[in-house]
N, C-alpha and C positions, 0 to 999 in steps of 0.2 A: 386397570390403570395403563396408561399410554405409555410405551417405553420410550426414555428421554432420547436425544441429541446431543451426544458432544459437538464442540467446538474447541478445536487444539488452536489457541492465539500464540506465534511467534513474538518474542520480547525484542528484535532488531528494529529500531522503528516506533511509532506508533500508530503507521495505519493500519495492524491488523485489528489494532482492541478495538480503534472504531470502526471499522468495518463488520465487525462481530457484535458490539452491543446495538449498531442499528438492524441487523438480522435481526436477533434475539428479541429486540423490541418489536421486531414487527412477526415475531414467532408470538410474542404474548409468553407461554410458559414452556413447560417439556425439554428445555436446555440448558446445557451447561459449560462454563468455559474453562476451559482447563489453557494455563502458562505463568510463566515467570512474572512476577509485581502485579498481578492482578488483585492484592487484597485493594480494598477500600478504593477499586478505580472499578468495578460494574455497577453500580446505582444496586436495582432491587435485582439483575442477573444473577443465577446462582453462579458462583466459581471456585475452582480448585485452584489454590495457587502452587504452582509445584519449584521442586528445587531448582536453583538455577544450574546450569549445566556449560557454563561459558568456561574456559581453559584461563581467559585475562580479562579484563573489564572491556577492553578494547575487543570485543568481541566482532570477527568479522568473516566467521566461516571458514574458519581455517585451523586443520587438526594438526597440522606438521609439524609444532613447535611447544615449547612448556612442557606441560603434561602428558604430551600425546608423545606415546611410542607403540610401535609396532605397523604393522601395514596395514593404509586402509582398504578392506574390500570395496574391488570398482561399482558394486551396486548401493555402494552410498554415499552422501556426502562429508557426514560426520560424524565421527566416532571414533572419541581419544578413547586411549585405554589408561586404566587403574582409576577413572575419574568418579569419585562417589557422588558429585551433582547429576550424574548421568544416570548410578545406579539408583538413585531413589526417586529420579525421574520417571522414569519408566517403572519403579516400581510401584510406583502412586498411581501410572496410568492403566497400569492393566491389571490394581486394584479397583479401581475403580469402574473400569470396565467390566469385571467378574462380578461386582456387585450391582451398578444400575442397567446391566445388561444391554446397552445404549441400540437404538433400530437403524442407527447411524453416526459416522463420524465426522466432520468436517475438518479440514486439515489445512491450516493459512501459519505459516507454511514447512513441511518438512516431511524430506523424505523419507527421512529414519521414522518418523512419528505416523508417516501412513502406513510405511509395511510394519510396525509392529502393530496396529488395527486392525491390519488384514491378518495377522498372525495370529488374533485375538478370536477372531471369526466374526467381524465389524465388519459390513459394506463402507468405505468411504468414499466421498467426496472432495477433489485435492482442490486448491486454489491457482489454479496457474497464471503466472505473470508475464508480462512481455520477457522479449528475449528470443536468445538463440538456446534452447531447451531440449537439443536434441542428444543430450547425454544419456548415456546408460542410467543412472538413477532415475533422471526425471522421466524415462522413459518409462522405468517398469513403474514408477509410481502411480501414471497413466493410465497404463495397462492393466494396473490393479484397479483402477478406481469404479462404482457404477458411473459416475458422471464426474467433469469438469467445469469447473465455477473462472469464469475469468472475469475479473473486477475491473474492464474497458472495454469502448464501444468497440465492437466489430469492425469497424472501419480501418481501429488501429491494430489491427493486428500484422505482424512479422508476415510480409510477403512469401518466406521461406515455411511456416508452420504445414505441417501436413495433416493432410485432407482428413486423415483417418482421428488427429487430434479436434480437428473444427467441428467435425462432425459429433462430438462427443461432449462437448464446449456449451456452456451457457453464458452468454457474453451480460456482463449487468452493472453498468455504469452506472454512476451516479449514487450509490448504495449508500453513502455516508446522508447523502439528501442535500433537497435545497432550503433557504430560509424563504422568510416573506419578505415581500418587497420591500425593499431600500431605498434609501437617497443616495445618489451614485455621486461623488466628488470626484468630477473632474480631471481636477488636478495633482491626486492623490497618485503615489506612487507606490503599491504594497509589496512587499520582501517577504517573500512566505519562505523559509526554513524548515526541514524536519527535522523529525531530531535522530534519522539513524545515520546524519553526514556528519556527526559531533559539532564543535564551535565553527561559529562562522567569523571569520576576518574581521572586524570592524571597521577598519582603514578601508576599506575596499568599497564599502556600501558608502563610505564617507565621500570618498576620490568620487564615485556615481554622483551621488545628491551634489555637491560641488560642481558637476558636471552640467544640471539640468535643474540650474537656479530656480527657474518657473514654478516645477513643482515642490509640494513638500512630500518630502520618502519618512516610509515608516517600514521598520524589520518587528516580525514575527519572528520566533523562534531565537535559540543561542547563538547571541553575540558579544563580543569582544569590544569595549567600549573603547573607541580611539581615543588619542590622544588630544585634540582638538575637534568637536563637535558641531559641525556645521547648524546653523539656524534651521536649516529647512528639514534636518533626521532625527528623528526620533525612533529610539528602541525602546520596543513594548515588551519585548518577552513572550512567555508563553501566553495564550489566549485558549479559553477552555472551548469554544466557536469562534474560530479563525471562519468558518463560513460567511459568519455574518458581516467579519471586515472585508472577505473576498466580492462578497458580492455589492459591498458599496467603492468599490476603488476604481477608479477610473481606469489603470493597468496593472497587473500585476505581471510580479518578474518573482521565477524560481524553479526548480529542478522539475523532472519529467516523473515524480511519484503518482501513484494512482489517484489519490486521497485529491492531489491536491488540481491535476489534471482533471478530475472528474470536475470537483467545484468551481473549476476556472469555466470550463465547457458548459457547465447547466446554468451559468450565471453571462454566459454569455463576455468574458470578461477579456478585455486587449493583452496578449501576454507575450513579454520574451521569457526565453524558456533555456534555461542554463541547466542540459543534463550531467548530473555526476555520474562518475565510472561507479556500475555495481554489476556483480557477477553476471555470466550470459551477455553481458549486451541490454539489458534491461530497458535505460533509460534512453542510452542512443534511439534503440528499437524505434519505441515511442515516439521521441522526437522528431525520429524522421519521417512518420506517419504526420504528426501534426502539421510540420512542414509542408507537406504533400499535399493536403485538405486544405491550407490555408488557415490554419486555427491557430498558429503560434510563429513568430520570430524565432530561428535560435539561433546562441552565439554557441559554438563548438569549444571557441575556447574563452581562457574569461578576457570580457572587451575591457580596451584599452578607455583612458579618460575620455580621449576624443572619440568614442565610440559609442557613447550613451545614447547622445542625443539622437544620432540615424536610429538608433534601434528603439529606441519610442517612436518617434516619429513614425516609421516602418508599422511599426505592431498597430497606433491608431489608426494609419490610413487601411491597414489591412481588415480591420473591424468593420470598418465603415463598407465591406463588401458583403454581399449575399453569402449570409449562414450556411454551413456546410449542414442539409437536413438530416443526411446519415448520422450525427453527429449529436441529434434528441431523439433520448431515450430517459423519459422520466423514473421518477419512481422504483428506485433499482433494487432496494431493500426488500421491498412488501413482493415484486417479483422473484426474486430469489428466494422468498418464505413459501410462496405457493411451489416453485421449481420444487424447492426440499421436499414439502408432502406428496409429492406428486411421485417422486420415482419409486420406483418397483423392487421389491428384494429379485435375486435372481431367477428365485421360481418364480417369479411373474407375479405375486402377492403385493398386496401395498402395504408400505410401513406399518406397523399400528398394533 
């Protein structure tokens, strides 16, 4: 029998689960997902749901407060102490790992969670994201890895990244996938949300649509219902395939996440592009890459009323120019399925 695959899905967010259930699916079987709220959100995936390990709800990578005392070693990110989500965290994973004996780890994302893999005597494979990542952790987590999975094109990547990380990198955008063709509205304004930035303003999206009578706006994701609700806004809420509203909307407008940057680029779609502050550098990174290519408007900080309208306007005339070609790379999933069989234990054997 085939020795399985984990997959460690980070609970910050929701582009890890789907970036992990579209692997998995195009892995067919031999995998498994191990994180937080995973029950009854993998379809036929197998997963572990493990205990949650966050210090406050408001969970945001940060050990220095609540629960957390003592010092953290600089070779990691997090790690409160006395915290029993933590110990039965890891105690579930490297039961797990003594029992399915896994050929490999996949790691999206966490440093503690790859070197306790490599502690295991697990090859893994880390997820690495934009940013400025040249920290002690992420380094050795690097340094540990057989290879690195980056979830964007090559194009965007952090001018400053070194040579010895690119080189070890498998760049694979688009992973979440594209839908089938759509009818594309025009005049549609789409507001895509994630959900690891918590609620979004309502007034604000409102003051916009107010702004840019023409169109009618519609918000994906958590929002705060203004006061007075313009005719032209509508909130949708969560969407189980925001793809398929991405890829019919004439512009979309929203932060610099992978998921949602991927979908906007393989659909081809007019975007300004509002990065939020996340650790490294992350989303700046990005954007300033997009910028650079020509694939996105971005406002640095949030536009003013009178500021809508130039930045639509900007984003469709910038459309309307020759496609950045660095910038198609289909089929991101099913490549990263063949990348995983493909790498080698370190005596030079293949998985299996």
């Amino acid at each position: 029998m085939t020795r399985p695959i984990g997959y460690y899905v980070h609970h910050h967010g929701d582009g890890h689960r789907q970036r992990a259930l579209a692997i998995a699916t195009k892995l067919g079987t031999g995998i498994t997902l191990l994180g937080t709220g995973l029950g009854g959100r993998t379809g036929a995936t197998e997963a572990i749901d493990l205990p949650d390990d966050r210090i406050e709800e408001s969970f945001a990578g940060n050990d220095c407060s609540g629960k957390a005392r003592g010092e953290r070693p600089s070779a990691l990110h997090y790690a409160p102490t006395d915290h029993d989500g933590v110990r039965r965290r890891t105690a579930a994973i490297a039961t797990w790992i003594a029992e399915a004996r896994p050929r490999l780890m996949v790691v999206d994302v966490s440093v503690e969670i790859a070197m306790l893999a490599r502690l295991c005597s697990v090859p893994t494979v880390y997820v690495r994201l934009s940013g400025s990542r040249s920290d002690r952790p992420h380094m050795d987590a690097f340094a540990s890895a057989c290879g690195l999975l980056a979830p964007f094109h090559a194009a965007l990547e952090d001018p400053a990244t070194p040579c010895e990380i690119l080189a070890k990198t498998f760049h694979a955008p688009g992973v979440v996938g594209t839908t089938m063709a759509v009818r594309v509205e025009e005049n549609l304004v789409l507001v895509v949300l994630g959900r690891g930035g918590g609620a979004s303003d309502g007034e604000r999206w409102a003051d916009a649509a107010r702004a840019a009578p023409a169109y009618r706006w519609e918000v994906l994701g958590v929002c705060s219902v203004p006061a007075d609700l313009p005719p032209n806004l509508r909130l949708r809420g969560w969407l189980d395939n925001a793809v398929d509203a991405i890829a019919g909307a004439g512009l979309v407008v929203g932060a610099a996440g992978d998921g949602l940057v991927s979908a906007v680029l393989a659909h081809r779609r007019p975007f300004v592009c509002l990065p939020e502050d996340r650790p490294f550098g992350e989303q700046q990174s990005k954007a300033q890459r997009l910028a650079a290519l020509g694939a996105a408007v971005v406002a640095w900080t949030w536009p003013s009323r009178s500021d809508w309208p130039a930045l639509l306007a900007r984003a469709f005339a910038q459309r309307q120019k020759d496609w950045p070609a660095a910038l198609d790379t289909p089929h991101g999933a099913g490549r990263v399925a063949e990348w995983l069989a493909s790498l080698p234990h370190e005596t030079g054997q293949k998985f299996g």
